[in-house]
KEPADREN-822314 format. One line per field, with one value per residue (C-alpha): residue number from 1; residue in one letter; x, y, z. Coordinates in steps of 0.25 Angstrom, whole numbers, always signed. Layout:
N
pos	c(NUM, ...)
code	c(A, ...)
px	c(X, ...)
py	c(Y, ...)
pz	c(Z, ...)
//
This chain:
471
pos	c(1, 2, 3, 4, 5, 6, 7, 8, 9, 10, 11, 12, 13, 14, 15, 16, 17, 18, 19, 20, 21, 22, 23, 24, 25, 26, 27, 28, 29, 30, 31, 32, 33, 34, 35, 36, 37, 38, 39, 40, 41, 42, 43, 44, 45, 46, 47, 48, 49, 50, 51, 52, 53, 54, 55, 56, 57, 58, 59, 60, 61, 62, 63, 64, 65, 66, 67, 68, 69, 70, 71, 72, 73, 74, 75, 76, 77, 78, 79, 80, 81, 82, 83, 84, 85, 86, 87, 88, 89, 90, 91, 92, 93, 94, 95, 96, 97, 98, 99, 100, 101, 102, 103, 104, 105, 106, 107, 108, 109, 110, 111, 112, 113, 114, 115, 116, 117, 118, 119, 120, 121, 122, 123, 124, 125, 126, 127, 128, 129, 130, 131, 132, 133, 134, 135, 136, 137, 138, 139, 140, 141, 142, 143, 144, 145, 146, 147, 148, 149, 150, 151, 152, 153, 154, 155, 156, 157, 158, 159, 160, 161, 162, 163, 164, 165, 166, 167, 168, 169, 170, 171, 172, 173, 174, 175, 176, 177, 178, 179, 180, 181, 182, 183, 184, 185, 186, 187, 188, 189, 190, 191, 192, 193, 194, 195, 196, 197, 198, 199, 200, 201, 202, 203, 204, 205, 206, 207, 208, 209, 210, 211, 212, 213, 214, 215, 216, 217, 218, 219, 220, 221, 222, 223, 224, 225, 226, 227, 228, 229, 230, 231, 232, 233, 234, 235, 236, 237, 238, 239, 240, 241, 242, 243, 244, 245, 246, 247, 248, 249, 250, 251, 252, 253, 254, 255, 256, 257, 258, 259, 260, 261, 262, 263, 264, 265, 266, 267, 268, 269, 270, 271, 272, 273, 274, 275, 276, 277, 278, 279, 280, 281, 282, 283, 284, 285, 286, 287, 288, 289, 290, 291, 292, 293, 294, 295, 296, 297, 298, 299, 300, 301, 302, 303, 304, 305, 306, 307, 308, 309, 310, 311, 312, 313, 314, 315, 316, 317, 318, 319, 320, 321, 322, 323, 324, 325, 326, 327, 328, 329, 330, 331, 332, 333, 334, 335, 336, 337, 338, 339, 340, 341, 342, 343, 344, 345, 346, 347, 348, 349, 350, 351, 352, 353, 354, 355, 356, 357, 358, 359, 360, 361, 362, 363, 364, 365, 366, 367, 368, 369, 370, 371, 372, 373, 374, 375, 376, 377, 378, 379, 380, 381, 382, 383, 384, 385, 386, 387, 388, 389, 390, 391, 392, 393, 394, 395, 396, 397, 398, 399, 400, 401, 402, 403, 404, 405, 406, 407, 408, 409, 410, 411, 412, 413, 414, 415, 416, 417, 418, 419, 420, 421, 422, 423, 424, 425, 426, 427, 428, 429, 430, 431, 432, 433, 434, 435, 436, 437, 438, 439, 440, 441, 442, 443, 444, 445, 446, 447, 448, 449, 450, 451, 452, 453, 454, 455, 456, 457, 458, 459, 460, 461, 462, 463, 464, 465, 466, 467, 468, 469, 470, 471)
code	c(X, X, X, X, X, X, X, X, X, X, X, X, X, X, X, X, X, X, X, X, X, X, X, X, X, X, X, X, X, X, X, X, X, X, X, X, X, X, X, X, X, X, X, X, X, X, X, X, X, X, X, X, X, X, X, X, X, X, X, X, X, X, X, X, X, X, X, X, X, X, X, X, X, X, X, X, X, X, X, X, X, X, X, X, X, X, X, X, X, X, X, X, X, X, X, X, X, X, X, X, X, X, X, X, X, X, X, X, X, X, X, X, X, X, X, X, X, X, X, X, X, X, X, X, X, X, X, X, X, X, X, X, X, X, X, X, X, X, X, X, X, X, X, X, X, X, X, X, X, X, X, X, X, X, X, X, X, X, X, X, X, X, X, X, X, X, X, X, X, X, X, X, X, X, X, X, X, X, X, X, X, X, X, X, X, X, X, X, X, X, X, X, X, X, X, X, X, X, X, X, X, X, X, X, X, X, X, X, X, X, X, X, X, X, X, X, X, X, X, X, X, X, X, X, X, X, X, X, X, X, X, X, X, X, X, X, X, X, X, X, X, X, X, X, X, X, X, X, X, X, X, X, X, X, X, X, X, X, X, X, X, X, X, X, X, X, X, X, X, X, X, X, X, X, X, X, X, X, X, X, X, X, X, X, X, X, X, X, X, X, X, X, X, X, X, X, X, X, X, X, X, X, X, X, X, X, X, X, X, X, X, X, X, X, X, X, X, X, X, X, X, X, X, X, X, X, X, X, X, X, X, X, X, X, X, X, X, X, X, X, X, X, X, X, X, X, X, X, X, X, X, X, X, X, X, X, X, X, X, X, X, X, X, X, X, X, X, X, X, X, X, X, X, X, X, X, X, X, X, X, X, X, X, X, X, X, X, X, X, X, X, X, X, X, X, X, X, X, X, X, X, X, X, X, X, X, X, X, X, X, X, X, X, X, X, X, X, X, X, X, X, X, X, X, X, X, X, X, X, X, X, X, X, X, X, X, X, X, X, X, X, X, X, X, X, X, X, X, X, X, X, X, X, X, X, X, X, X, X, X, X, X, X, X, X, X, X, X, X, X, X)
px	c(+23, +20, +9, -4, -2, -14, -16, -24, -31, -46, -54, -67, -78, -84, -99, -106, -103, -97, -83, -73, -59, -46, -34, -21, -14, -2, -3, +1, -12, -23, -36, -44, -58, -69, -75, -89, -92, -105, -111, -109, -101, -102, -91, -83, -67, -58, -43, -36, -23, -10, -13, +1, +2, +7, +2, +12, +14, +8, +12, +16, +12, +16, +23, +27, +32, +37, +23, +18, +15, +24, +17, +25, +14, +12, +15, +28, +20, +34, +29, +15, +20, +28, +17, +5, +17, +20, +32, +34, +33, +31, +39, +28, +21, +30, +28, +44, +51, +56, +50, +58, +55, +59, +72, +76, +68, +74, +77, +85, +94, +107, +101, +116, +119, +114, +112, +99, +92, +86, +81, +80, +66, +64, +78, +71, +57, +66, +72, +59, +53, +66, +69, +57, +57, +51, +54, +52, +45, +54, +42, +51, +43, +36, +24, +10, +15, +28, +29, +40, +41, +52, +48, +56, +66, +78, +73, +66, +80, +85, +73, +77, +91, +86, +79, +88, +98, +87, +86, +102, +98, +87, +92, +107, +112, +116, +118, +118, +105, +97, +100, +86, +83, +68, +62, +55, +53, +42, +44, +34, +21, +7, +13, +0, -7, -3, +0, +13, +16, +9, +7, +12, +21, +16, +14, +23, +35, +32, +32, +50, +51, +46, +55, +68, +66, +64, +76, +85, +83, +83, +98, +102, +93, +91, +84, +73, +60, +55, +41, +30, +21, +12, +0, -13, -25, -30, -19, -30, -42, -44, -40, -33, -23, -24, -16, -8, -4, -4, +5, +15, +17, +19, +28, +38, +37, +40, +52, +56, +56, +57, +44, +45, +32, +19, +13, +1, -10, -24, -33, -47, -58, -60, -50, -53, -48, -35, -38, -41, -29, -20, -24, -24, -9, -5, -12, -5, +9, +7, +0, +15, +24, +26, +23, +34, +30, +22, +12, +13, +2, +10, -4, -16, -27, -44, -49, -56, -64, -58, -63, -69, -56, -65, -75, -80, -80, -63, -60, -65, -58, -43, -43, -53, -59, -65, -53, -43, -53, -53, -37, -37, -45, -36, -23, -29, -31, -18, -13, -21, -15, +0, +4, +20, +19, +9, +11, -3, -5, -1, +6, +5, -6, +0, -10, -20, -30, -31, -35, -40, -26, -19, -11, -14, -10, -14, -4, -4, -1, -13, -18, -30, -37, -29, -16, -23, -27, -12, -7, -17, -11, +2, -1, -7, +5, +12, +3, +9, +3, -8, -21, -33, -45, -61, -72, -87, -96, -89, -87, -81, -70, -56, -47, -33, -26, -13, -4, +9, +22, +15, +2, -3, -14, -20, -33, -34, -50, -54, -69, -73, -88, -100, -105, -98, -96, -94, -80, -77, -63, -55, -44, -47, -36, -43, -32, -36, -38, -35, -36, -39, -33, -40, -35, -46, -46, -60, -65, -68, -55, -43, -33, -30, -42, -37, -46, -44, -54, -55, -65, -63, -76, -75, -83, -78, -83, -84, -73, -64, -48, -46, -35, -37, -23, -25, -19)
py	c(-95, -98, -84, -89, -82, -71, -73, -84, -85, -87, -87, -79, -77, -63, -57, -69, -81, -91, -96, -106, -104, -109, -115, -106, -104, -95, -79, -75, -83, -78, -87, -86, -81, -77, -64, -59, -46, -40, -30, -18, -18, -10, -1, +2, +5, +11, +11, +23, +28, +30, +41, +47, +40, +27, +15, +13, +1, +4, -9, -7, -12, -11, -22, -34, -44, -50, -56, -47, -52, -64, -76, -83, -91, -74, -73, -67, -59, -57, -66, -59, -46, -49, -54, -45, -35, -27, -18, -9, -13, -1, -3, -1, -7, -21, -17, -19, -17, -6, +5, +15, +11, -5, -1, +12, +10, +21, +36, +40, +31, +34, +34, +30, +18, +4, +1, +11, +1, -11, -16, -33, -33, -22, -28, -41, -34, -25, -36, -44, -31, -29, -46, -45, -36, -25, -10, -4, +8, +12, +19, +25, +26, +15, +6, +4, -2, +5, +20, +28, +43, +49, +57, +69, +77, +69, +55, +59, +64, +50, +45, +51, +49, +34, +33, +37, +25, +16, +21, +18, +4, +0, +9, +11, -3, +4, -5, -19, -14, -14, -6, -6, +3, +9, +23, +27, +31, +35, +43, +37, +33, +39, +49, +55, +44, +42, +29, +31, +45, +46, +57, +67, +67, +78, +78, +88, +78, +68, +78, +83, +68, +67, +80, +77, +61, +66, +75, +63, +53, +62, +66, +51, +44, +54, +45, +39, +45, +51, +54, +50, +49, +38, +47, +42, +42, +56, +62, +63, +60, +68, +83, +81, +71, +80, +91, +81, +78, +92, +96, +85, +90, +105, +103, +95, +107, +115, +108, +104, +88, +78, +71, +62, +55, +56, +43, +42, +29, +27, +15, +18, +9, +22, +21, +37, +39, +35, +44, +57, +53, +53, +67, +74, +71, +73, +87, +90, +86, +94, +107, +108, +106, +91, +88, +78, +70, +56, +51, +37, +27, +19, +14, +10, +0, -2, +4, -5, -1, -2, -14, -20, -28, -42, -34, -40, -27, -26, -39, -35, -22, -29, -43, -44, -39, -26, -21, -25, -16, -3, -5, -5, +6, +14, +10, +15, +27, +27, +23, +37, +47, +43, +37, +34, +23, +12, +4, -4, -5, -18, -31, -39, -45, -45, -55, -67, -65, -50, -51, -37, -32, -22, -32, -37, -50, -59, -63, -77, -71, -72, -60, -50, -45, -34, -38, -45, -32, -29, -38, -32, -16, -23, -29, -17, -8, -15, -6, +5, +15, +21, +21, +28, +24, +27, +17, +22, +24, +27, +15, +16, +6, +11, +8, +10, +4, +2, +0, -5, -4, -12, -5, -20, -11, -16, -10, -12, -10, -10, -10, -8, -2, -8, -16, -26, -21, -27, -19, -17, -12, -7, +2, +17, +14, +3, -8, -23, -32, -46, -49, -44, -53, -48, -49, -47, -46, -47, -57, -67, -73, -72, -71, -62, -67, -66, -66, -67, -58, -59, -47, -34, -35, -40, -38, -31, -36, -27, -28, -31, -27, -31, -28, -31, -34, -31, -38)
pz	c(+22, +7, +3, -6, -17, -18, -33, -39, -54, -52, -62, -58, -67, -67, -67, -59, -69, -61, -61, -57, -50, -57, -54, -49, -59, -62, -55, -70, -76, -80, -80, -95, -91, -102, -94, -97, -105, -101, -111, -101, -90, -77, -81, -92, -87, -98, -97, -100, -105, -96, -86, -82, -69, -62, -56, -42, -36, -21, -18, -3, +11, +26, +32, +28, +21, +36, +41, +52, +67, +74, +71, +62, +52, +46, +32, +27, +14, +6, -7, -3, -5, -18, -23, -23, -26, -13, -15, -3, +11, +22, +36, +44, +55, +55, +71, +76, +63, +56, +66, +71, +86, +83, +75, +84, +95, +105, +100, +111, +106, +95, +80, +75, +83, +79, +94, +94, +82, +82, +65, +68, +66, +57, +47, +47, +42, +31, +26, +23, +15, +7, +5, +0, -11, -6, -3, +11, +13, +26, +36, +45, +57, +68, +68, +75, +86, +89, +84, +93, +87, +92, +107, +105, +96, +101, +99, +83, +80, +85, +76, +64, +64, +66, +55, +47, +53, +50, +37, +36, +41, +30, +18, +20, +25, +39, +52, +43, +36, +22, +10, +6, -4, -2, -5, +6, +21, +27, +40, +51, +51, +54, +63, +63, +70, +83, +85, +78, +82, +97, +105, +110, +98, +87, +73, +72, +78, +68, +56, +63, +63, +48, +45, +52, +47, +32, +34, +39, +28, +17, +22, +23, +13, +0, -8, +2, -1, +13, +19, +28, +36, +34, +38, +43, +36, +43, +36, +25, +29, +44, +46, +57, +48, +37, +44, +51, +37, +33, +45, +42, +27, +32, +41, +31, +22, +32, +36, +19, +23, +13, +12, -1, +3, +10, +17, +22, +27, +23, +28, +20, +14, +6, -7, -10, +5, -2, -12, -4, +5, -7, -11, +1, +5, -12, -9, +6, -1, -13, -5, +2, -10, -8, -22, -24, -10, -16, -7, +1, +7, +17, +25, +19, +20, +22, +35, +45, +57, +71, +79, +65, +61, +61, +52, +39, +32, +38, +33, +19, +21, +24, +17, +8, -6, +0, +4, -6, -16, -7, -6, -21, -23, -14, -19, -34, -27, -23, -37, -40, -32, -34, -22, -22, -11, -4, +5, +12, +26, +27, +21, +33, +44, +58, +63, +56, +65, +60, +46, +46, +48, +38, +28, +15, +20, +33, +43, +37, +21, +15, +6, +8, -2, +0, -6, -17, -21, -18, -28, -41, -36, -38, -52, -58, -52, -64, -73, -69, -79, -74, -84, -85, -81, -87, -79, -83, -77, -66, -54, -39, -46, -42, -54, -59, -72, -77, -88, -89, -99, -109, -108, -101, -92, -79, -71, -56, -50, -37, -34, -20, -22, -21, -33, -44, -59, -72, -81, -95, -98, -109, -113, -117, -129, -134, -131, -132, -119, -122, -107, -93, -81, -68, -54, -44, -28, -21, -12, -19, -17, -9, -20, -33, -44, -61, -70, -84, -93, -107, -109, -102, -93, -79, -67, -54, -41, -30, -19, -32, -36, -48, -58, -72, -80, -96, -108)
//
């Protein structure tokens, strides 16, 4: 199924005067537009001087590019993916492939006989990831729908010895498999809800399995990055998570595990959520000497209320401008407290008729607003030296700009408050702007808007991404 490309030149005229859509032209063109200067603008945003740090390209997702769900009209999202610049593609919750409970579905059984595995389903949903051009983030582990932990001493020491065979079979070529070459593994998922680690297991079995896992693959695979565990949002935010989390950390110290990487989820309309998240776990790895362990978000998205899927206010929140504004905002945040890897919960829709499902895309390929916004994290991910920033007075804009090799800079804004404001933007070093080409994403269109400024004034709606590419 041929994908609908999600950017389009439209020529949109700013601060109420009216305008009048173009032909599609070229991705690469931009369309001439004589902005209006107003005497003084709302704000006044300065851009600074290099500040030390990076811009990374947190450009994963869960699932995907294999249409979710079984009716065959669903989209493949291969093309999609490249081209709003996905880069890394979780193995989680494809329900039925790459679990551990689909590929080693009994662990009475011998880990070192080919008889004990079954990986049809799941070589088919690796080879679309890697055909594709993407790199696997290996979650090492089961989905919603079928977590198995091991029941006893016997059958997690099945389980481990397992996944590392699985291992062998994705990474090693063993048993007529792949020689992919990814980074990272990430040992279960949310094993501090209980949908994936039930009753009456304990958290303490989870954190042997972590151990005694870490331990195995570090033996056999010394340059994978290990760590885990996908932690739910009350690992941060409730006290009963926080010592969960807390608990977890301790007991690898103690036991001197490898723990390259911390993971954990957050579903928030609250961008500074993502924030205090971020800071909490850095503080608990760095209180007990993990100082070199970087931080992962595996799971992340808007929030909606249970039983309000059909809502207005969750429609805006998973498919349209409001939500794709909030998302932006916290993926700055992210930007800003030097996370090593994201990966969005999720690419995909598994049904239609539930547009208020997780993905950046519905079943049938068409973009959210959310992977609009996608594609502009993408761009400005080129501009990877990160600049200052000075905005007065002072807005509830969130902001991050960029610069690359050639000092070309770049500014991404996302402005999910209350009320529109006009912008005037410089540099603080004085450096001419010939043009400004600006990519917006709100809803008033379905697709990527450019706009060509000719003076550094410009209006920014509310419920508005919008990155703004200097020349």
């Amino acid at each position: 199924m041929q994908i609908r490309s999600i950017c389009v030149i439209t020529l949109v005229l700013l601060l109420g005067i009216a305008g009048c859509i173009m032909p599609v032209a070229p991705a690469e063109q931009s369309v001439p537009f004589q902005s209006i200067a107003t005497p003084s603008p709302d704000i006044e945003i300065t851009i600074g001087s290099a500040i030390g740090t990076t811009i990374r390209p947190l450009l994963g997702v869960n699932v995907g590019p294999l249409p979710a769900g079984t009716d065959p009209s669903y989209a493949d999202l291969t093309n999609a993916y490249k081209e709003i610049g996905v880069n890394l593609v979780r193995t989680h919750d494809y329900y039925q492939a790459l679990d551990m409970s689909v590929m080693y579905p009994d662990e009475t059984r011998d880990p070192a006989s080919l008889s004990s595995y079954d990986f049809t389903k799941s070589d088919q949903v690796w080879h679309s990831i890697i055909s594709g051009g993407f790199e696997p983030y290996f979650r090492l582990g089961d989905s919603w729908n079928d977590s198995k932990p091991p029941a006893n001493a016997i059958e997690r020491a099945n389980w481990v010895k397992a996944s590392i065979e699985v291992l062998r079979h994705y990474y090693g070529s063993k048993w007529s498999g792949f020689n992919t070459k990814f980074r990272y593994v990430e040992i279960w998922n949310e094993p501090d809800n209980q949908q994936f680690w039930p009753r009456p297991r304990t958290p303490k079995e989870y954190f042997q399995l972590y151990v005694d896992t870490a331990f195995a693959i570090r033996s056999e695979f010394p340059a994978l990055k290990i760590g885990g565990p996908g932690v739910t949002p009350a690992g941060a935010l409730m006290p009963q998570g926080k010592k969960w989390t807390q608990d977890l950390l301790d007991f690898v110290r103690q036991n001197n595990a490898p723990m390259d990487f911390f993971s954990w989820h957050m579903y928030s309309n609250s961008p500074q959520e993502y924030a205090d998240a971020a800071e909490f776990y850095r503080s608990m790895l760095d209180a007990r000497g993990f100082t070199q362990t970087t931080t992962h978000i595996t799971e992340w998205n808007t929030q909606m209320k249970k039983g309000e899927e059909n809502s207005p206010e969750s429609i805006a929140l998973r498919t349209g401008g409001k939500g794709a504004v909030i998302l932006s905002a916290a993926w700055i945040e992210l930007q800003k407290n030097n996370l090593e890897v994201s990966t969005f919960y999720r690419g995909t829709d598994t049904d239609i008729k539930a547009p208020t499902f997780y993905g950046m895309y519905y079943a049938d390929g068409r973009p959210k607003h959310i992977a609009l916004a996608f594609s502009l994290w993408s761009k400005i991910s080129g501009y990877s030296q990160r600049l200052g920033l000075n905005i007065l007075p002072a807005t509830s804009l969130w902001t991050l700009a960029g610069q690359d090799g050639t000092r070309k800079a770049a500014l991404l804004i996302a402005n999910p408050g209350e009320k529109s404001m006009t912008a005037g933007v410089g540099f603080a070093d004085g450096r001419p702007i010939d043009k400004i080409a600006l990519y917006q994403v709100n809803d008033s269109s379905n697709q990527v808007q450019i706009i060509s400024l000719s003076t550094p004034q410009f209006e920014i709606p509310i419920n508005t991404v919008q990155l703004l590419v200097f020349e």
